[in-house]
C-alpha positions as CSV (number, residue, x, y, z in Angstrom):
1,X,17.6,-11.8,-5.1
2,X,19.3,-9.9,-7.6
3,X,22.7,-8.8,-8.0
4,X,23.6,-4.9,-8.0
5,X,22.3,-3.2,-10.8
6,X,22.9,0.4,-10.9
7,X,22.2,0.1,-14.5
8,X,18.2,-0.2,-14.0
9,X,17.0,2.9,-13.1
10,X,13.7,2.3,-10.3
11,X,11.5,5.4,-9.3
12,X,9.7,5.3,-6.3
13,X,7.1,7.4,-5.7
14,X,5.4,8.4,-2.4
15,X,8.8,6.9,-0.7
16,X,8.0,9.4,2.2
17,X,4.8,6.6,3.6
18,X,4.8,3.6,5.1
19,X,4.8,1.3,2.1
20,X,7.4,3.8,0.1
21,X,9.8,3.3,2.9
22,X,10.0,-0.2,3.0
23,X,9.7,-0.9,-1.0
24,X,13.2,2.1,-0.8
25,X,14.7,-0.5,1.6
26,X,13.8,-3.7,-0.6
27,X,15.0,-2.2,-3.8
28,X,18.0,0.1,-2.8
29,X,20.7,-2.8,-2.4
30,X,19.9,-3.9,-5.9
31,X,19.3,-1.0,-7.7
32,X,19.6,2.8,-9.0
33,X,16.8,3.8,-6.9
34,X,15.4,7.3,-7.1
35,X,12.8,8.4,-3.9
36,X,10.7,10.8,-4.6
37,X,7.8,12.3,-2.9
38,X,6.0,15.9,-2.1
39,X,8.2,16.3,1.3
40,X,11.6,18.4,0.7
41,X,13.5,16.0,2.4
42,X,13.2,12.1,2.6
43,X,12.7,10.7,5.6
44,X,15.3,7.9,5.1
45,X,19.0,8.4,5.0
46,X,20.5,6.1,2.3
47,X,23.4,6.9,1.0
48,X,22.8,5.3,-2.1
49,X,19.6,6.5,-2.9
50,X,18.3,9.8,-4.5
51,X,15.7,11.8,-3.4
52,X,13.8,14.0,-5.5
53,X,10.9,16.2,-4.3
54,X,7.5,15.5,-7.0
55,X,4.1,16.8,-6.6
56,X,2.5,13.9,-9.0
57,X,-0.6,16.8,-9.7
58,X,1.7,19.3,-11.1
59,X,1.8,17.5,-14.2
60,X,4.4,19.8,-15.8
61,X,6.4,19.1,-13.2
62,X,6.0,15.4,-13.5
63,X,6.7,16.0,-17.3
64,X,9.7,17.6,-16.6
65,X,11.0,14.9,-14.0
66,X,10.5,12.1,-15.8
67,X,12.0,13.4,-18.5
68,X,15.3,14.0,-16.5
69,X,14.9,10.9,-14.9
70,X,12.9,8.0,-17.2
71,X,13.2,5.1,-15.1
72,X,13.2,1.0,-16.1
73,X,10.7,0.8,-13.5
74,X,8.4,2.8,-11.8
75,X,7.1,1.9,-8.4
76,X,3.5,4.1,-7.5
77,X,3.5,3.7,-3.6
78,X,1.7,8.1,-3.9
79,X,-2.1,7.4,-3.3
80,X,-4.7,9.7,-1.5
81,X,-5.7,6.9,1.3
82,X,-8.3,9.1,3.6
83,X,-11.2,6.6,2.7
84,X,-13.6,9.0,4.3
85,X,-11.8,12.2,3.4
86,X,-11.9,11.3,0.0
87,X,-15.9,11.7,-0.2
88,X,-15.4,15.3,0.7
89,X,-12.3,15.9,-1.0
90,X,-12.9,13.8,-4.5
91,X,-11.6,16.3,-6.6
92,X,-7.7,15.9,-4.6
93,X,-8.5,12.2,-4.8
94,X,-9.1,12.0,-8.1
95,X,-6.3,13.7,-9.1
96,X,-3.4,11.9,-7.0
97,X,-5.2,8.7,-7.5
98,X,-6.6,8.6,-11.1
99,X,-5.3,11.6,-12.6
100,X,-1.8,11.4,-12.2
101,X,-1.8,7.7,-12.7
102,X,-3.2,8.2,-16.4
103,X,-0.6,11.0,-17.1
104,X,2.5,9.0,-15.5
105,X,1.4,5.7,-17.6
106,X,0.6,7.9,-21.1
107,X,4.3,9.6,-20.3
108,X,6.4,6.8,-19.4
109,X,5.0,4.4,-22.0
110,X,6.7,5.7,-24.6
111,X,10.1,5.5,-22.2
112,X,9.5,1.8,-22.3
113,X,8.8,1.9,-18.4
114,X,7.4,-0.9,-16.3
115,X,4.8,0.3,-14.1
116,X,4.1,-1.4,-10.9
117,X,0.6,0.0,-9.1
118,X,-0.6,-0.7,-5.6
119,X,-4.6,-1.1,-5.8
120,X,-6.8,-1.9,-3.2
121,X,-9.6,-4.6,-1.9
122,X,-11.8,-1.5,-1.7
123,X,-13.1,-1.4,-5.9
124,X,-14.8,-4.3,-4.0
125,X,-17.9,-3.9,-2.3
126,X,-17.2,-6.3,0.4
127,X,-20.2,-8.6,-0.3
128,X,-18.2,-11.9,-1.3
129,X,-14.6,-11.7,-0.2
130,X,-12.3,-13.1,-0.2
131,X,-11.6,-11.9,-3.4
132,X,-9.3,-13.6,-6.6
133,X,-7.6,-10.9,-9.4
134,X,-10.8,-12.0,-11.7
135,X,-13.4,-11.3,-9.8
136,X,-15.6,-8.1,-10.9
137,X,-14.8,-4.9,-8.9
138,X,-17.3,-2.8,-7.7
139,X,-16.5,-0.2,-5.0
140,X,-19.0,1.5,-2.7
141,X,-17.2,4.7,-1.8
142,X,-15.1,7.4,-3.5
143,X,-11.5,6.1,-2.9
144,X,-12.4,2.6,-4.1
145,X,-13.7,4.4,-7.2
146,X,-10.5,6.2,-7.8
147,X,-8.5,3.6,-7.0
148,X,-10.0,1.3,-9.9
149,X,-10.1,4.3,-12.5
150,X,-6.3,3.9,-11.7
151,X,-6.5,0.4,-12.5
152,X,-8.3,0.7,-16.1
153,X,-6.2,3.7,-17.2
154,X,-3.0,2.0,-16.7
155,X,-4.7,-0.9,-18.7
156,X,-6.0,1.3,-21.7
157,X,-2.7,2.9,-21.7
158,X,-0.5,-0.2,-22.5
159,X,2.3,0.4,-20.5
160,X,3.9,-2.9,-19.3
161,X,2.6,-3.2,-15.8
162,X,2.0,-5.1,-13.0
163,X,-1.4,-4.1,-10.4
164,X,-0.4,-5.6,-6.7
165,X,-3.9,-5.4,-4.9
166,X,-3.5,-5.3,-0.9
167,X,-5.7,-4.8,2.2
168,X,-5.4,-3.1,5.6
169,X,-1.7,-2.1,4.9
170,X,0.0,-1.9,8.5
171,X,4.0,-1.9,9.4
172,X,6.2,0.9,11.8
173,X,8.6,3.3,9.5
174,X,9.8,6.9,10.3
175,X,7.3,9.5,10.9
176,X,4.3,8.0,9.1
177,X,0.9,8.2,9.4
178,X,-1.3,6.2,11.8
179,X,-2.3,2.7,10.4
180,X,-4.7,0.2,12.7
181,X,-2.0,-1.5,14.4
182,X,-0.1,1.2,15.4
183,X,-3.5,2.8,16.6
184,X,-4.3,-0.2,18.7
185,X,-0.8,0.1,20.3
186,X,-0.9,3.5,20.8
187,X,-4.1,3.5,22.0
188,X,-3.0,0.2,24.8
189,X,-0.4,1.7,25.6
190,X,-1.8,4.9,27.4
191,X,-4.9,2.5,28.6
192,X,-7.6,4.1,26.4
193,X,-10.3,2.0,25.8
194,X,-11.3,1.5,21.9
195,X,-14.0,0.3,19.8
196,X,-12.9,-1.8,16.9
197,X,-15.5,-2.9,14.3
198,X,-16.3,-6.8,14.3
199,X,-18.0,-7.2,10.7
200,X,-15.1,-5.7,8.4
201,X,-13.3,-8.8,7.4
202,X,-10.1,-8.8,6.2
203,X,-6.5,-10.4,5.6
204,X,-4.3,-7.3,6.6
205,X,-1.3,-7.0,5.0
206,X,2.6,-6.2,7.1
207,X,4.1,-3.3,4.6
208,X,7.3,-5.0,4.8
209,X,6.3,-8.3,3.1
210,X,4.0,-6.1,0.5
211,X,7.4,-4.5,-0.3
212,X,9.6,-7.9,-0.7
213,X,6.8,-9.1,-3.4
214,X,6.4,-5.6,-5.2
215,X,10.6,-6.5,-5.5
216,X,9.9,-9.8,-6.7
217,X,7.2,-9.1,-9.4
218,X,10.0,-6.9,-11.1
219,X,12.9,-9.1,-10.9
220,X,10.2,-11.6,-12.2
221,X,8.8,-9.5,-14.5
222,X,5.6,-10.3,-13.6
223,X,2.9,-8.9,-15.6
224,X,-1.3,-7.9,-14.9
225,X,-2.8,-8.2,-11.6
226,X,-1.8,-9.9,-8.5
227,X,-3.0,-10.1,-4.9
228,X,-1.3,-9.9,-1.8
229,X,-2.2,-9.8,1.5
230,X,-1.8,-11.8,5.2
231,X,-2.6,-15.0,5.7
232,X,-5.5,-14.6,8.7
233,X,-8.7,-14.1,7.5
234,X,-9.9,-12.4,10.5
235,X,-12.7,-9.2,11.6
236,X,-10.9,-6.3,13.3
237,X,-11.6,-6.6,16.6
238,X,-9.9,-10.5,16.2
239,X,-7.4,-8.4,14.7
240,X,-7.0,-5.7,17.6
241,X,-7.7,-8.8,20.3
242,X,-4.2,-10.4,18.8
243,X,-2.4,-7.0,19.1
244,X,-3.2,-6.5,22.1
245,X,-1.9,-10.1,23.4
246,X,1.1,-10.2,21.5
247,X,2.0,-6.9,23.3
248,X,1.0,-7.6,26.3
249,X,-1.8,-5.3,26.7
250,X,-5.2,-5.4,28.2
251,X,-7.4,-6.6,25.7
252,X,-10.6,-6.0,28.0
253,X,-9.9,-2.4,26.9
254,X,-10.8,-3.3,23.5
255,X,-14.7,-3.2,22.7
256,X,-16.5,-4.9,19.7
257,X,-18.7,-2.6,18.3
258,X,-20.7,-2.3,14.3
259,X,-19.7,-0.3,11.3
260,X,-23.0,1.5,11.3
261,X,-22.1,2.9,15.0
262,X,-19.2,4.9,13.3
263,X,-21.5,6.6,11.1
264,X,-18.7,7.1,8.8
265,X,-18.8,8.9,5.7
266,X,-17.4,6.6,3.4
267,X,-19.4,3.0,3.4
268,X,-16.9,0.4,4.1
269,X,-16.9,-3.2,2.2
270,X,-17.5,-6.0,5.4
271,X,-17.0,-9.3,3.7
272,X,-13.3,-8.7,2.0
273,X,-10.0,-9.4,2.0
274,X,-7.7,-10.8,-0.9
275,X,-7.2,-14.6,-2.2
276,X,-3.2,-14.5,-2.4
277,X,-2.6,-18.4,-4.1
278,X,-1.8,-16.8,-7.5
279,X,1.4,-14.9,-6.5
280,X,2.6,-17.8,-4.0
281,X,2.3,-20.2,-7.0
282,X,3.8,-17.7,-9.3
283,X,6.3,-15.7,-7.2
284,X,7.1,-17.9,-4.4
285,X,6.5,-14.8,-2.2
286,X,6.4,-15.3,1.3
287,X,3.0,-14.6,3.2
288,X,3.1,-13.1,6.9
289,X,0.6,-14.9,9.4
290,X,-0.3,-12.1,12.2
291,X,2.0,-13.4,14.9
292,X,5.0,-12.8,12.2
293,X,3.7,-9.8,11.3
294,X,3.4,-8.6,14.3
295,X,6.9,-9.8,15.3
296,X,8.3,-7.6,12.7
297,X,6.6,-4.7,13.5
298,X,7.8,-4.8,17.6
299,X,11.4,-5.1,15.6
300,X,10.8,-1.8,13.2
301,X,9.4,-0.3,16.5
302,X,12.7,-0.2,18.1
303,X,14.5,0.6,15.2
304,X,12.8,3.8,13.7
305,X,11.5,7.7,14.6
306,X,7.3,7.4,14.5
């Protein structure tokens, strides 16, 4: 790791979610970091750390910011996630995803920024997974679409970057959002049964460790596109079936059921999840298994405000 570095100023977007929360906590010790994120507040008390409040669709606003602010590094954890809100809302997507992506890149460019982008297994369409950094996206619903326009524009763009592709993002930080495990524990915990699709594939990926490689990409400098994800190569109900044992709840609560029984608005890719042996050979990064993950999350648990 590095040594302080106030010099190197790091903006974090989106540091209000999951993923923004724990890339604020890798980078913080090291660096000038500035949070920002549409909320007034942050939702993490660090007395080193700024926090600005930045609605990435106002783009005057944006303007304005980064010109106060132009940062050695930029870290884009803001992304419209609904998968199946986004294919009634594409317009919002589109905007936080692709739109403000374009402008950010275009802007900061010329500030001589690195740009660091979290993408997604979904500008797959889950036919062939796992999936390496070449193979040839194409998504099958509206967020995957926007997701890869974000990918391209920060290519055309020429900004220095670096595109970390992840999967089934899942960790415990203050008052975020629900992500699948802490559905599954939720769920246990107040003994309501579930159904949990068995023919999504994936390798899901502990926020935590998706922060710690974002960290080491920059100190790094690594440059283009990079996977990361878990190492278990499991279906979701595996997935919820080791949650629930690890926990100590009743997995005969849990009940395999189809993707097509959701009827679900957004298709979802089946055969996915990531290939990760580029940025352990390049990075040394350190992949979580799902007991480790897991182990890491009952720790956050007991340490933060959901």
């Amino acid at each position: 790791m590095p040594q302080k570095n106030t010099n190197k100023m790091v903006v974090i977007t989106g540091a209000n979610g999951l993923l923004g929360q724990k890339t604020v906590e890798a980078f913080a010790p090291h660096f000038h970091v500035i949070a920002t994120g549409v909320e007034p507040e942050p939702v993490l008390d660090i007395e080193s750390v700024e926090y600005r409040t930045l609605d990435l669709t106002d783009f005057d606003a944006m303007k304005d910011f980064f010109d106060e602010y132009p940062p050695d590094i930029l870290v884009n954890c803001a992304a419209y996630t609904n998968v199946d809100g986004a294919e009634q809302e594409k317009e919002t997507a589109w905007q936080v995803n692709a739109m403000a992506v374009k402008k950010m890149a275009h802007q900061l460019r010329r500030k001589n920024t690195k740009f660091v982008q979290i993408s997604t297994d979904y500008i797959f369409n889950g036919e062939d997974g796992p999936y390496s950094e070449t193979d040839r996206p194409d998504p099958i619903n509206y967020y995957g679409t926007s997701k890869l326009a974000a990918e391209n524009e920060i290519k055309a763009s020429g900004i220095d970057h670096l595109i970390i592709r992840t999967n089934v993002l899942y960790g415990a930080a203050n008052q975020i959002k629900n992500n699948f495990v802490l559905w599954v524990i939720k769920s246990l915990e107040n003994h309501q049964p579930i159904r949990v699709v068995d023919d999504q594939i994936n390798n899901a990926t502990l926020a935590n460790g998706l922060a710690e490689c974002i960290m080491m990409g920059c100190v790094m400098n690594a440059r283009g596109v990079y996977n990361y994800a878990g190492t278990d190569l499991i279906n979701r109900y595996e997935f919820a079936q080791k949650i629930a044992e690890y926990f100590g709840y009743n997995v005969d609560l849990i009940e395999p059921c189809k993707t097509a029984d959701l009827n679900q608005a957004a298709p979802r890719p089946l055969k996915s999840g990531l290939q990760t042996d580029k940025v352990v050979r390049d990075l040394h990064i350190r992949l979580y298994d799902t007991r480790a993950g897991l182990k890491q999350v009952e720790k956050d648990l007991q340490q933060c405000e959901i």
